[in-house]
Structures are given as structure tokens and as C-alpha cells.
C-alpha beads as a LAMMPS data file, in Angstrom:
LAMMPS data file: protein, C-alpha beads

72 atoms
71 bonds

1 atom types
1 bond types

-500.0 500.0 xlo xhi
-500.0 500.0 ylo yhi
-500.0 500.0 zlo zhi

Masses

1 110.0

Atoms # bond

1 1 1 222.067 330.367 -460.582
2 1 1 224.208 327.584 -460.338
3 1 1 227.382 327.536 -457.559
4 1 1 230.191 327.458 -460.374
5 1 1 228.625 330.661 -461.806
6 1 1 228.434 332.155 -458.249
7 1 1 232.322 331.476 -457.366
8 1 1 234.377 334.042 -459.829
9 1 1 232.628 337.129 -457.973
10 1 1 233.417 335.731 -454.099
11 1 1 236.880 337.253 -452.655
12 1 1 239.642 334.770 -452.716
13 1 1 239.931 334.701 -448.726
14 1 1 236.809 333.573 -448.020
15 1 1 235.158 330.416 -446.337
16 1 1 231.894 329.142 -448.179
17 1 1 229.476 326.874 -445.679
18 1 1 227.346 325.071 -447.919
19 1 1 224.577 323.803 -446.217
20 1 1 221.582 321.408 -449.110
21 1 1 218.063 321.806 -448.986
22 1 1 216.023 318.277 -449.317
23 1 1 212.547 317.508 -449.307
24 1 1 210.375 319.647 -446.533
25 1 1 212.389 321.211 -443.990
26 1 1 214.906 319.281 -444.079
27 1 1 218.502 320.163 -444.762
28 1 1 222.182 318.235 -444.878
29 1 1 225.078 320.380 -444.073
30 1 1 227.345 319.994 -446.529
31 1 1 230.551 321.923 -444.840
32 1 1 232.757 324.465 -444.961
33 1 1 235.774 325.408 -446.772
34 1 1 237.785 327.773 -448.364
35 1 1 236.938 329.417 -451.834
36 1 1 239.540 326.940 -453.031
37 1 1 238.647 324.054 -451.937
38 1 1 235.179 323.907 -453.175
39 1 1 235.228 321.385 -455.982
40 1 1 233.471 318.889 -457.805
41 1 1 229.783 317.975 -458.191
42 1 1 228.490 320.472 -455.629
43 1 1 229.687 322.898 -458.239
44 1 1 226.219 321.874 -460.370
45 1 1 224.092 322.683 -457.332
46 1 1 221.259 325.653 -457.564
47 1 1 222.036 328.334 -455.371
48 1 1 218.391 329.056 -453.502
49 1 1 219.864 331.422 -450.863
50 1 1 222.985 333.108 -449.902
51 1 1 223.453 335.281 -446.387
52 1 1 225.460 338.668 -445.942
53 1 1 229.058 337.773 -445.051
54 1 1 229.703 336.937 -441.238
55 1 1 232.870 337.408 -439.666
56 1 1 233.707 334.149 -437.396
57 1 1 236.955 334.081 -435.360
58 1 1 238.948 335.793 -438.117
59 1 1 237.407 333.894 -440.644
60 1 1 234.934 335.587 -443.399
61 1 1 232.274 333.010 -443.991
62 1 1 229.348 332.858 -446.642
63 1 1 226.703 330.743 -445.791
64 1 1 224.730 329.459 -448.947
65 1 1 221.362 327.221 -449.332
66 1 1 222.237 324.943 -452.145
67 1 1 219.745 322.093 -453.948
68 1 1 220.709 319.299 -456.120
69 1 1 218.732 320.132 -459.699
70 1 1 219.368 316.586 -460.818
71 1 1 220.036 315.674 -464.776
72 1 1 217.752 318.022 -467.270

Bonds

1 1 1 2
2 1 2 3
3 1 3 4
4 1 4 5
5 1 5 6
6 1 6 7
7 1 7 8
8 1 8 9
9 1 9 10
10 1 10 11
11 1 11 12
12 1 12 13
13 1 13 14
14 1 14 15
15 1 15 16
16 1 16 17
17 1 17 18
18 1 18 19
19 1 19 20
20 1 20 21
21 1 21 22
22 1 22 23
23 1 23 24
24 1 24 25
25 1 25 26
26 1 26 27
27 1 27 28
28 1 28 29
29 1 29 30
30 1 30 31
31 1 31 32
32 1 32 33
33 1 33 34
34 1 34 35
35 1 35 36
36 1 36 37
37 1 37 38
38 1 38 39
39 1 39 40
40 1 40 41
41 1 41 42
42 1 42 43
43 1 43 44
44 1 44 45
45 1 45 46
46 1 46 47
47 1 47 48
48 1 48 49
49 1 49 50
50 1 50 51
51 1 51 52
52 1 52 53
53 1 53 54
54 1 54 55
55 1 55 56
56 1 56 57
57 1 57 58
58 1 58 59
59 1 59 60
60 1 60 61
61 1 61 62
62 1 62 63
63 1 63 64
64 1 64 65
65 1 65 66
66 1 66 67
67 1 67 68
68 1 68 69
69 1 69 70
70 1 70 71
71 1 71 72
């Protein structure tokens, strides 16, 4: 599933930390943002993983593993 298909069932309020998965074990953080901020190309990323929702200083956070799936 891509990101933008992900985003209409995520709660308004929430913070999404969007962290990519390259080659091997590495990974590039992305960042974190509000819900509303989230725009743009990153929208076209897979979605490989997604954690339970983590309360962090007030702030309800989704972490998500994203990949870049590149032109098909």
C-alpha cells in the first residue's frame, strides 16, 4: 500500500515519523510531522511497516517504514 492511500484513515491530530528503508540494513530518517504536513513525493512511497501508536510528550506519533518503489 502506498502512503497517500494510508493517510485518509490516520486521525487528524496525529504526528507521522517516516523513517525509508534502502539497500541492506540501512535506513534514512525521513522526519516527522503532522498529518498535514506530509506532502509531496513521499506520498508515492510503499508502506513496508507501520507501529501501534506511541504517545510522546503529548504528542501521538506513528512511526512508518517507507521504500521508494521507483517508476513502473
Amino acid at each position: 500500500m502506498i502512503l497517500r492511500k494510508l493517510m485518509p484513515y490516520l486521525q487528524d491530530e496525529i504526528w507521522i515519523d517516516v523513517t525509508e528503508q534502502l539497500d541492506g540494513y540501512y535506513k534514512n530518517h525521513i522526519g516527522k510531522a503532522p498529518k498535514s504536513m506530509i506532502t509531496g513525493p513521499v506520498l508515492n512511497y510503499d508502506v513496508l511497516e507501520s507501529e501501534e501508536l506511541i504517545e510522546v510528550r503529548g504528542i501521538i506519533v506513528l512511526r512508518i517504514l517507507v521504500k521508494w518503489r521507483g517508476k513502473k
